[in-house]
LUMRODO-462011 format. One record per residue (C-alpha): x, y, z; residue number from 1; chain. Coordinates in steps of 0.001 Angstrom, whole numbers, plus 500000, padded with zeros to 6 digits. Layout:
REM residues N
+--------+--------+--------+-----+--------+
|      X |      Y |      Z | num | cadena |
+--------+--------+--------+-----+--------+
|      X |      Y |      Z | NUM |      A |
...
+--------+--------+--------+-----+--------+
END
This chain:
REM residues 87
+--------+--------+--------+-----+--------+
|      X |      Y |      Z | num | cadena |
+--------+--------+--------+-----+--------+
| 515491 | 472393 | 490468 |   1 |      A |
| 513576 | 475825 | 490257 |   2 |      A |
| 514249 | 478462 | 487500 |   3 |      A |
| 514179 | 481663 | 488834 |   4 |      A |
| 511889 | 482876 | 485742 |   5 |      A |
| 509217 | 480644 | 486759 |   6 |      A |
| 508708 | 482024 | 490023 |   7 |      A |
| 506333 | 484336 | 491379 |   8 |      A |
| 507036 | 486946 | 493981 |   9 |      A |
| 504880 | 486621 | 496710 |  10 |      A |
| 505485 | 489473 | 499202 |  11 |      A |
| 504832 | 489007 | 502981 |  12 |      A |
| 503377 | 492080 | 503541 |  13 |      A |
| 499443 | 493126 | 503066 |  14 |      A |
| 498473 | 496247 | 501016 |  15 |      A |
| 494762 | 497160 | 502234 |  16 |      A |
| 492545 | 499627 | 500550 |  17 |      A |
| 492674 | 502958 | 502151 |  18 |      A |
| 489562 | 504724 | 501412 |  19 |      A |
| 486221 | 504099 | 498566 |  20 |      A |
| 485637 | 506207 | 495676 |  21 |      A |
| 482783 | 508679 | 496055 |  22 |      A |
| 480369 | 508618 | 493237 |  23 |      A |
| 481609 | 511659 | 491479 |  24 |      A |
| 485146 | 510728 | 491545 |  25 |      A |
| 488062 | 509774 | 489305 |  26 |      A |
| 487930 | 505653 | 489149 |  27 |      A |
| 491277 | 505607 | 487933 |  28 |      A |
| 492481 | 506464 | 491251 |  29 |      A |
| 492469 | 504395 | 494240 |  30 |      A |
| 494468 | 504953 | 497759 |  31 |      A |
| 495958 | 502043 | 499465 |  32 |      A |
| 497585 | 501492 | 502852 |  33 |      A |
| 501034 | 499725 | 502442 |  34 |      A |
| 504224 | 499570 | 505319 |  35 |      A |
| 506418 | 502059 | 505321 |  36 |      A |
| 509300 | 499873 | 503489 |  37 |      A |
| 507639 | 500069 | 500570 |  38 |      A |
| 508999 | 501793 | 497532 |  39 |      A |
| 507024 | 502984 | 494477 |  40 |      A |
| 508220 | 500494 | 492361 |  41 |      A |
| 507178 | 497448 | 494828 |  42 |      A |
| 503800 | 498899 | 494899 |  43 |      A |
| 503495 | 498881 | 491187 |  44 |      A |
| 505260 | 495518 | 490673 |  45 |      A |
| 503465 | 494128 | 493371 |  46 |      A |
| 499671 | 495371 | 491718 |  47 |      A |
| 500800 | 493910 | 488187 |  48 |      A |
| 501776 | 490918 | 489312 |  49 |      A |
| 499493 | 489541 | 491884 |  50 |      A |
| 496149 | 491899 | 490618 |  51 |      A |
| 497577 | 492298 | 486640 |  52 |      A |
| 496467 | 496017 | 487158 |  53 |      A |
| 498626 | 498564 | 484747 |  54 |      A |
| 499678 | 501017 | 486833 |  55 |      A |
| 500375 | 504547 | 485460 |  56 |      A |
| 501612 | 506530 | 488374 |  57 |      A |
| 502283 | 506485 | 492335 |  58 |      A |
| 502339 | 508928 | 494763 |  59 |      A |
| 503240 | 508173 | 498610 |  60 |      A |
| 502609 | 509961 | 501830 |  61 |      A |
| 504557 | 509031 | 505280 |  62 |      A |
| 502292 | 509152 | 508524 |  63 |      A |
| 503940 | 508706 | 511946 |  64 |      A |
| 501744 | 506574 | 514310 |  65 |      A |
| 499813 | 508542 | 517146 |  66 |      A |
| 500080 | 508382 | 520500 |  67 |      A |
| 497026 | 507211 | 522288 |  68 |      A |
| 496357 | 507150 | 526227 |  69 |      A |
| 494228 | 504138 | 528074 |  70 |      A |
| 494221 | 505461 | 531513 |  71 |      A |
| 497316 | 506256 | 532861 |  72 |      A |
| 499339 | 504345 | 529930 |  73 |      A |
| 500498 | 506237 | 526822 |  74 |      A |
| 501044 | 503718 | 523465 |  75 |      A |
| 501992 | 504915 | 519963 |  76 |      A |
| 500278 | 503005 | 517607 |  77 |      A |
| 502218 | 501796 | 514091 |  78 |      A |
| 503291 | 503915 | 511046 |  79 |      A |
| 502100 | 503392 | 508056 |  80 |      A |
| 502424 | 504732 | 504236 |  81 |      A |
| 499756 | 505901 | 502054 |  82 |      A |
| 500155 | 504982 | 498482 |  83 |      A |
| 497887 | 506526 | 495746 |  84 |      A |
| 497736 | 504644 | 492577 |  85 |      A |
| 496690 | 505897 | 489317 |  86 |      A |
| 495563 | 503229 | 486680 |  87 |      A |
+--------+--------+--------+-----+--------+
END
């Protein structure tokens, strides 16, 4: 029988770094791609408990997928949030 202290929340879902840090930048900051279902807090839980990174803040932005053409064919490609973490 499992305890549900002992387990570990594995999300489905990938977070992929967004951008690199320039050489003259803040390297407490870092900018991460994440679905658009994801809160602030899963971000931060998520970090600390798969990474064990102490988060300090997040900020989030919404983008709406563009549309693209290929010929005569119009597709909208997927939205996505932008999360930017502060350690």
């Amino acid at each position: 029988m499992a305890r549900p202290w002992n387990k570990l929340w594995m999300p489905s879902t990938i977070m992929k770094l967004h951008t690199t840090q320039p050489r003259n930048a803040n390297l407490n900051k870092y900018v991460f791609q994440v679905p658009p279902s994801f809160t602030k807090l899963e971000i931060k839980e998520y970090l600390k408990k798969i990474y064990g990174m102490e988060v300090k803040r997040v900020t989030t932005v919404n983008y709406d997928g563009k549309v693209k053409r290929r010929g005569a064919t119009f597709y909208k490609r997927p939205a996505y949030k932008k999360a930017t973490v502060y350690l």
